[in-house]
C-alpha positions in Angstrom: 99.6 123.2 139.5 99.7 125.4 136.3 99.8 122.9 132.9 102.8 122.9 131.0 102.9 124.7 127.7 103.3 122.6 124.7 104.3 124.8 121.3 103.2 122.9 118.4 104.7 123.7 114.9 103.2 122.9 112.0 104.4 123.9 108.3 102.5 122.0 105.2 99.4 120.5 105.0 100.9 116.7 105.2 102.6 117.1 108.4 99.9 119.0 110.3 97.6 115.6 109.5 100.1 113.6 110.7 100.0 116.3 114.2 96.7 115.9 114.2 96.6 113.3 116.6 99.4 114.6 119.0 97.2 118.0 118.9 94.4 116.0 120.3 95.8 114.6 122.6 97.5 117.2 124.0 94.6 119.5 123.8 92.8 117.1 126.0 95.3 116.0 128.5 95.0 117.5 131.7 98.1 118.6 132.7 98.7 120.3 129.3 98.2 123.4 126.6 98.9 124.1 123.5 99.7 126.8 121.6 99.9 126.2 118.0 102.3 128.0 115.4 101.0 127.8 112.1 103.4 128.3 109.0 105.2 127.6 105.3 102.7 126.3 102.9 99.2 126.6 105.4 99.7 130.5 104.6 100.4 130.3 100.7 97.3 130.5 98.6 99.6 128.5 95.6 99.5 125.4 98.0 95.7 125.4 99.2 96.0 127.8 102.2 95.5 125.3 104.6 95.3 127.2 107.6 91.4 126.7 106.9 91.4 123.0 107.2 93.4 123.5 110.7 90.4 126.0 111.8 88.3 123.6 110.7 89.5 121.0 113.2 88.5 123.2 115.6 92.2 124.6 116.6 93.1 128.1 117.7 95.9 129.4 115.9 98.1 131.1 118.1 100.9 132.5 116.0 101.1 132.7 112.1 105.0 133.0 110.9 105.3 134.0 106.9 108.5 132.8 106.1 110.2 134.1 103.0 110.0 131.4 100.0 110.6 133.8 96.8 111.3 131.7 94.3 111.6 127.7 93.5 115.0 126.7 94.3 116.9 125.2 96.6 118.7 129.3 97.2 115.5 129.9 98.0 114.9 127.2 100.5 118.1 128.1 102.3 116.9 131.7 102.5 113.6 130.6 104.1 115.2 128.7 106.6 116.9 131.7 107.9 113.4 133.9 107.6 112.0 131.1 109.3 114.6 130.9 112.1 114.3 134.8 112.8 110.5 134.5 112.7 110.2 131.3 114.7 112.5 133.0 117.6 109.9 136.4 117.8 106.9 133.6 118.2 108.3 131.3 120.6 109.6 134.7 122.4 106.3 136.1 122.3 104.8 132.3 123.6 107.2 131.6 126.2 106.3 127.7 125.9 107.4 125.1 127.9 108.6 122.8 125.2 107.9 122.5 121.3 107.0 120.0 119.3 108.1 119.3 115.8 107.9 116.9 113.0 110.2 114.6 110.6 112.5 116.4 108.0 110.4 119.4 106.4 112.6 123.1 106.1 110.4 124.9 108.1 110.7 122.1 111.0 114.1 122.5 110.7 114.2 126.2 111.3 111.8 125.6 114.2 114.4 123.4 115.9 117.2 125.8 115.5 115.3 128.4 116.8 113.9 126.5 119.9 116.8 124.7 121.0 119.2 128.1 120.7 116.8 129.6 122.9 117.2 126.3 125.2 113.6 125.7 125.0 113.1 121.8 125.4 112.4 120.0 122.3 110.2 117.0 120.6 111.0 115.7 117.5 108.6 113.1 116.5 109.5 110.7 113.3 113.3 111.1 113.6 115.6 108.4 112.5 113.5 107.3 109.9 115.2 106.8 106.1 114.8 108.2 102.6 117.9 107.9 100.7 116.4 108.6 97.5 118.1 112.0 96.6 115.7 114.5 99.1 117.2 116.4 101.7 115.0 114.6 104.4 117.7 112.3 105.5 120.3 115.2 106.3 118.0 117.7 107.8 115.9 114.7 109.7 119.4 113.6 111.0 120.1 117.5 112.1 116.9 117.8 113.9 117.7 114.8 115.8 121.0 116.0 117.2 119.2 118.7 117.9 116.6 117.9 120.0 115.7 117.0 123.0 112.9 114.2 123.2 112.5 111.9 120.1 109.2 110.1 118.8 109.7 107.4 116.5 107.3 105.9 114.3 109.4 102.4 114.4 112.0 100.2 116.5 114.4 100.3 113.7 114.3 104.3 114.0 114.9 104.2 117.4 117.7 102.4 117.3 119.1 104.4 114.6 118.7 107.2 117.3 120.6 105.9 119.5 123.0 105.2 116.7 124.0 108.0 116.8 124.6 108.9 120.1 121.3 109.9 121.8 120.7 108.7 125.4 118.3 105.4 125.5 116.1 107.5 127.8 115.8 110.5 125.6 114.1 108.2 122.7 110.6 106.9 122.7 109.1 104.3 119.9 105.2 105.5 119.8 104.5 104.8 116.2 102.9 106.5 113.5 100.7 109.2 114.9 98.2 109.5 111.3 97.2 105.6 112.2 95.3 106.9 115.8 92.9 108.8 113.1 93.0 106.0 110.9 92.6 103.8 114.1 89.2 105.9 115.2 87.6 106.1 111.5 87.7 109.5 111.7 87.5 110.0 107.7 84.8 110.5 105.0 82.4 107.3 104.6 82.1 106.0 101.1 78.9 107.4 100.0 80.5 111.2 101.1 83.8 110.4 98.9 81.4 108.9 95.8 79.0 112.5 96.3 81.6 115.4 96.8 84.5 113.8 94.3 81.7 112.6 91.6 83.2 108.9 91.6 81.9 105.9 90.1 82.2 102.7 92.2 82.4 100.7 89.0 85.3 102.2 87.7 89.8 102.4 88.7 90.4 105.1 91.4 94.3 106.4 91.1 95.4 109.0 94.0 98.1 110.8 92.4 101.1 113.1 94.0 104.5 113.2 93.3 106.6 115.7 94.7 110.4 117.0 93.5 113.5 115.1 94.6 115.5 118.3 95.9 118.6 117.3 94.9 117.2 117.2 91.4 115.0 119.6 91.4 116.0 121.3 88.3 114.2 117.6 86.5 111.0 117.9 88.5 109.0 118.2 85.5 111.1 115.3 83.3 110.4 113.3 86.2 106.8 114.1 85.8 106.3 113.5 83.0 106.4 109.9 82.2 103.5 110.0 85.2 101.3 112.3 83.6 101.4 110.2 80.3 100.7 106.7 82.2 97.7 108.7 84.1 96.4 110.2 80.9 96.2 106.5 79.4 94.4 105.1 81.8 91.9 108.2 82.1 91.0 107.6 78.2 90.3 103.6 79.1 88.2 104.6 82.3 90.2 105.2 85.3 89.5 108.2 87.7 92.4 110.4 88.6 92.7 112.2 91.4 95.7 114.4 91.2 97.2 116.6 94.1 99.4 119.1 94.6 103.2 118.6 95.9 104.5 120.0 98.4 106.5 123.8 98.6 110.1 122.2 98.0 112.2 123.9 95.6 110.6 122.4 92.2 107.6 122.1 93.9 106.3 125.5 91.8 107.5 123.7 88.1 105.1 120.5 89.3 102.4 123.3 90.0 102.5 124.7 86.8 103.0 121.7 84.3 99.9 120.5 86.5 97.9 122.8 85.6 98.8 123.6 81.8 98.2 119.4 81.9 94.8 119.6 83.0 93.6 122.4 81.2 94.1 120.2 77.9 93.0 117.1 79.5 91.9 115.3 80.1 88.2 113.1 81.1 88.1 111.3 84.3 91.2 113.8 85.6 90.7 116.0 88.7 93.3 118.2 89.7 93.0 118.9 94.3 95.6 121.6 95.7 94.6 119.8 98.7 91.8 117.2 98.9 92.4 117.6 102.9 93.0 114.4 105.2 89.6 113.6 105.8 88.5 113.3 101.9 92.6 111.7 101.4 91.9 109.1 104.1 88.1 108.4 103.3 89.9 107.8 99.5 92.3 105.6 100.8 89.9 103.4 103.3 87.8 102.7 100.4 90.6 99.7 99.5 89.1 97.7 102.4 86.2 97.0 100.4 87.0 94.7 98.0 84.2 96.3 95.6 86.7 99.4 95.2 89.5 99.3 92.8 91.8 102.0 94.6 95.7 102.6 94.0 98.0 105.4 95.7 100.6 106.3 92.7 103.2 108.7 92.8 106.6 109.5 95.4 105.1 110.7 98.9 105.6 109.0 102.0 102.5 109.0 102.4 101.9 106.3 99.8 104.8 103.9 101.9 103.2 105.1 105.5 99.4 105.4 105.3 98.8 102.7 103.1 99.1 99.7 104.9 96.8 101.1 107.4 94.0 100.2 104.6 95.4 97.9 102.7 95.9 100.2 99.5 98.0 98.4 96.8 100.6 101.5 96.7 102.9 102.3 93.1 105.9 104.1 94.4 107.6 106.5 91.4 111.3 106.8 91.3 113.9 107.5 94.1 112.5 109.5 96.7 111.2 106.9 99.2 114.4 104.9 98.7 115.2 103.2 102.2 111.8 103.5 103.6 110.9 101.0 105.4 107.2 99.1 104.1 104.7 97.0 103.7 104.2 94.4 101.2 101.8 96.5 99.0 103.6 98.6 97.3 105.2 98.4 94.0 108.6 99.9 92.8 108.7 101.7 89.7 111.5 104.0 87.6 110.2 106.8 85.7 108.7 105.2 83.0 105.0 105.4 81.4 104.6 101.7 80.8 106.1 100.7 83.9 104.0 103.2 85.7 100.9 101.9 83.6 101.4 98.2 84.3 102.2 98.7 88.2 98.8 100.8 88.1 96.6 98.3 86.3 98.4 95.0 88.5 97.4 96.9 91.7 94.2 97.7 89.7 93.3 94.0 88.6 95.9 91.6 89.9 93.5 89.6 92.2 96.7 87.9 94.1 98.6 91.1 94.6 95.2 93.2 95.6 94.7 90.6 98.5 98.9 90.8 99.5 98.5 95.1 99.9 94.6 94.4 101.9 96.4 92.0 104.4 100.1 93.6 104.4 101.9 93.8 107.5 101.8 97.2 108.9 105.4 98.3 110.4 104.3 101.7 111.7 101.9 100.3 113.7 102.2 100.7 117.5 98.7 102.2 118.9 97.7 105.4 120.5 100.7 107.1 119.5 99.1 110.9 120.0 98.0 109.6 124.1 101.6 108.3 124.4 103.4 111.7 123.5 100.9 113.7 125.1 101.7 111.4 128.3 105.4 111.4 128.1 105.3 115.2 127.3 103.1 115.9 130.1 106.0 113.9 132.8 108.8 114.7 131.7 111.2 117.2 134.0 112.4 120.1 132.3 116.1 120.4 134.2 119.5 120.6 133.5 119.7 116.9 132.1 116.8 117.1 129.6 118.2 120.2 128.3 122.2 119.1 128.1 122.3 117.1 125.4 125.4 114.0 125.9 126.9 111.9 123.3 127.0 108.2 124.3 129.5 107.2 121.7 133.1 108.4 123.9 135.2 107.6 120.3 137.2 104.8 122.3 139.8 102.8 119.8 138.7 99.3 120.0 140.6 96.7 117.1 141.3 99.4 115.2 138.0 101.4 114.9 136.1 104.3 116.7 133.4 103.0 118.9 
C-alpha cells in the first residue's frame, strides 16, 4: 500500500516549532510522507530567514512560496493573503498531497486553507478554537480556518468544545494537546552550560526573555505600546538584569517594532541583546532554565508563547497588554497594562517573589495532554478520505426552541 501524502505548511518561525513535533511524527510513521511547504517570514531576511533552522532539523523543503508582504499594514496583509492563496494553489498543484496540515490563526495559514480546501484537498487544522480576544485578528481568522477545515487538533477540552460550538461534527474534532510540549516532554533543548556559553549569561544575575508583537487592530500604536517596555527593560538592565530581546513576528506593525528595536539597542544599552530569532532550541533551553531554582528567569512581553510554553517549565511569565486576552493559563503569569512601573514590578516579583516563583514552578499546565505529534500522525495516517470527510455538515439545524435559535 503506497503512504498517504501529508502537506505540511509552515509560515513564521513560531509556528514551525510548534510543527515540529507533528513533522516528526509524521516523518516517521509508517504509513505516511511529508512534503513540507515552507513560506511568509522563514523566506524574509528582516525576520531571521528561518528556513535555515528548518534545514537544520534535518527537513527537506519541498516547496518555497514568496508571498507578497510590501509594506506594514494591515492593506498589505490582505494583499498577501491573496498572493499567498494564488501561490499556495501552484504548490499544492504541483504536490498533489493527500491532505495538508496547518496551524492556529497566522495569514499565511489562512491563505493555505483557502487554497487547500477550494481545491477539496482534505484539511488539518491543529490549535483551532482556542481564544485571544485582545484586539488581534487571531480569533476571526482561527474561527475561519475552522469552518474551513476538515480535521481539527486542539490543544485543550475547552477548544474542542468550542469546535463543536459551532457546528463541527463530534467526530471531525480531536483534543491532542499542545504539540511544542512533546519537545519540551523529550528535553530536546540546549542544556544550561550551552545557554550560559553561546548567550554570554551570568547565573548570578535576572534573565528577562523579551517579545512583544503588534496587536493588528492597533497596529498603527505598535511602537507607543512599546514603549513603556523598552523603558522597564532598560531599568532593569542598568541594576543588573540580562535582556534578551527578540524579534516580533511579520504582522502589519511588525516592521515599526523592528526598527524602534534596533534604533533602541544601538544607544543601549549594557546587559541588552537584541535575537531576530534565538531559534527554539536556545528559546526552550532559556526557558527550562526556571526549573532550577538557582536561575532567576522571566518570559515578558505579549506572545502566546509566554501563556503556552511556560507552564511546561515553570517560568513566572509577565503578560503585556491585550493581546492574549481570553487565553486560557496557568497560574504563573502576571497581567500587566502598558506601563513601565507596572511592567518593572511584575518583572522583579517574578524575579524575587519567593512565593509567587514557587506558584509559576508548580503551575498547573492546561495544554498538557501527551504525545500530541504520535496522536496526529496516527489519526492522520487512518482517517478515510471520502465523500464524508470532505462534505463539511453543520450540526446546529437553527430549530426555534423558547424563543431562540438552537
Amino acid at each position: 500500500m503506497s503512504k498517504k501524502v501529508i502537506a505540511v505548511f509552515t509560515g513564521n518561525r513560531a509556528e514551525y516549532g510548534l510543527q515540529l513535533p507533528v513533522l516528526k511524527a509524521i516523518d516517521q510513521h509508517p504509513d505516511l510522507e511529508y512534503r513540507l511547504i515552507v513560506s511568509g517570514a522563514h523566506l524574509d531576511p528582516n525576520f531571521g530567514h528561518t528556513r535555515k533552522e528548518i534545514e537544520g532539523d534535518g527537513f527537506i523543503v519541498s516547496r518555497e512560496v514568496e508571498i507578497e508582504m510590501p509594506a506594514d499594514s494591515l492593506f498589505a496583509t490582505a494583499i498577501a493573503i491573496g498572493s499567498g492563496v494564488s501561490e499556495i494553489a501552484k504548490a499544492l498543484s504541483e504536490l498533489k498531497p493527500d491532505m495538508l496540515v496547518v496551524y492556529a490563526d497566522r495569514f499565511e495559514g489562512f491563505a493555505a486553507v483557502i487554497a487547500s480546501t477550494q481545491m477539496n484537498i482534505p484539511t488539518a487544522h491543529i490549535e483551532g478554537g482556542d481564544l485571544t480576544e485582545g484586539g488581534a485578528l487571531d480569533d476571526s481568522v482561527r474561527h475561519a480556518m475552522t469552518k474551513l477545515a476538515h480535521l481539527h487538533f486542539t490543544t485543550n477540552q475547552q477548544a474542542s468544545n468550542r469546535v463543536m460550538a459551532m457546528g463541527e461534527e463530534s467526530w471531525r474534532v480531536h483534543t491532542v494537546g499542545f504539540p511544542a510540549i512533546d519537545l519540551i516532554q523529550n528535553q530536546n533543548f540546549a542544556k544550561p552550560d550551552e545557554i550560559l556559553n553561546k548567550l554570554k549569561l551570568s547565573a548570578d544575575k535576572p534573565i528577562v526573555l523579551f517579545t512583544q508583537h503588534s496587536v493588528t487592530t492597533e497596529f498603527d500604536s505598535s511602537v507607543t505600546q512599546l514603549e513603556p517596555s523598552l523603558t522597564a527593560l532598560k531599568a532593569l538592565a542598568q541594576e543588573g538584569a540580562q535582556i534578551l530581546v527578540t524579534y516580533p513576528n511579520n504582522d502589519a506593525g511588525g516592521r515599526q517594532i523592528i526598527e524602534r528595536l534596533n534604533d533602541w539597542h544601538k544607544k543601549s544599552h549594557r546587559n541588552v541583546q537584541l535575537h531576530s530569532s534565538l531559534g527554539r532550541y536556545l528559546y526552550h533551553g532559556v526557558l527550562a532554565l526556571s526549573r532550577n531554582p538557582k536561575f532567576k528567569v522571566v518570559c515578558v512581553g505579549n506572545s502566546s508563547s509566554g501563556i503556552k510554553e511556560t507552564p511546561a517549565f515553570g517560568c513566572p511569565t509577565v503578560n503585556v497588554g491585550s493581546r492574549q486576552e481570553g487565553r486560557l493559563r496557568g497560574n504563573n503569569v502576571i497581567d500587566t497594562n502598558y506601563d513601565a512601573t507596572e511592567i518593572a514590578d511584575a518583572i522583579k516579583r517574578c524575579c524575587y517573589d519567593t512565593e509567587f516563583r514557587e506558584i509559576a514552578r508548580s503551575t498547573f499546565n492546561p495544554y498538557w495532554q501527551g504525545d500530541a505529534g504520535l496522536k496526529i500522525a496516527n489519526i492522520l495516517a487512518e482517517a478515510d478520505i471520502d465523500q464524508r470527510l470532505i462534505r463539511k455538515k453543520m450540526t446546529l439545524r437553527g430549530d426555534v426552541k423558547d424563543g431562540w435559535y438552537q
